[in-house]
C-alpha positions, -999 to +999 in steps of 0.1 A: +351+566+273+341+598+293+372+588+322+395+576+295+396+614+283+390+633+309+410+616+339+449+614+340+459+582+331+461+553+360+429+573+382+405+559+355+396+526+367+394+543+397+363+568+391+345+544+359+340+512+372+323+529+405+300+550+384+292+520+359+278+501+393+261+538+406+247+540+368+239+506+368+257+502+334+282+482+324+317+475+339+331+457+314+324+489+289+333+512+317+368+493+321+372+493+280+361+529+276+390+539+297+419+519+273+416+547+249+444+564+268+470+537+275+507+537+270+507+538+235+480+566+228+489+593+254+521+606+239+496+616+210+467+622+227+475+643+261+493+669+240+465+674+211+439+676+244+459+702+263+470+722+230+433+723+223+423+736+258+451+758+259+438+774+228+399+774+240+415+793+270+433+816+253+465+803+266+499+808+248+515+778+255+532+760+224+528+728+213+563+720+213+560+732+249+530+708+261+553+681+249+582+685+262+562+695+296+542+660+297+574+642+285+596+656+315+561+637+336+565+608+322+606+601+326+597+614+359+565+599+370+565+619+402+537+645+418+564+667+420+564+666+383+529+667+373+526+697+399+556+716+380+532+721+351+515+746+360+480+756+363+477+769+329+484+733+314+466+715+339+437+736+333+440+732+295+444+690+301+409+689+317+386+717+289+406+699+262+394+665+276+362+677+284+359+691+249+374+659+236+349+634+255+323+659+239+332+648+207+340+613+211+317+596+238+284+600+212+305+586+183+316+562+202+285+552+220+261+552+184+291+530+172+289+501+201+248+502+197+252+491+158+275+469+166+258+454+195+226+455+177+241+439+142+256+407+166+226+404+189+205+398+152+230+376+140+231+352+169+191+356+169+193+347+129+216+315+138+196+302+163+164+306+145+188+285+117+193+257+145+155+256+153+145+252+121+168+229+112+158+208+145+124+210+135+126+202+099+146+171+110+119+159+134+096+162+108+117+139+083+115+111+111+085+113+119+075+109+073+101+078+077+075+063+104 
């Protein structure tokens, strides 16, 4: 989740995956974390991240300007492009994602432990079911005997 806001969309597998093995932690979370940015999500949230840095920097850039910036990157998709923006908005892309990653990587954390923990009880509860079902059968045949 941390990459997913912080990294420029298409460098993200790149740097989580890496530090899930380093961290010993999960790739599969590490590669799912990073979909919160896709192709979908970024034309909302690129612009709210670098708006919000702009405004923690005490830029002046507009939010009708941000958009129109990242949307000339897009049609584009060139480094000439991305390096047109400036350092004032590139600056405000990485505090607003750091800022946003702030926010969401402990929500989003707590949220995978319950649900983690709620299915890990539920599979134990069904296979405690199964046993006791197995057992209680056994102990009907061996009554019939």
């Amino acid at each position: 989740m941390f990459y997913g806001c912080t990294i420029p969309f298409g460098f993200q597998l790149l740097l989580s995956i890496p530090t899930a093995m380093i961290l010993r932690g999960s790739k599969l979370g590490a590669t799912l974390g990073t979909f919160v940015t896709n192709h979908f999500t970024i034309f909302v949230i690129y612009p709210v991240q670098c708006w919000l840095g702009n405004r923690l920097l005490g830029g002046s850039l507009s939010y009708g300007h941000i958009v129109a910036a990242l949307k000339e990157v897009v049609q584009e998709q060139s480094w000439e492009s991305v390096m047109q923006l400036g350092g004032e908005l590139l600056e405000a892309f990485f505090l607003g994602g750091f800022v946003l990653a702030a926010v969401c990587v402990p929500l989003t954390y707590f949220a995978v432990l319950r649900f983690v923990t709620f299915s890990r009880a539920r599979r134990e509860a069904r296979i405690a079911r199964r046993r006791a079902r197995r057992i209680a059968h056994k102990e009907a045949k061996i009554e019939r005997k």
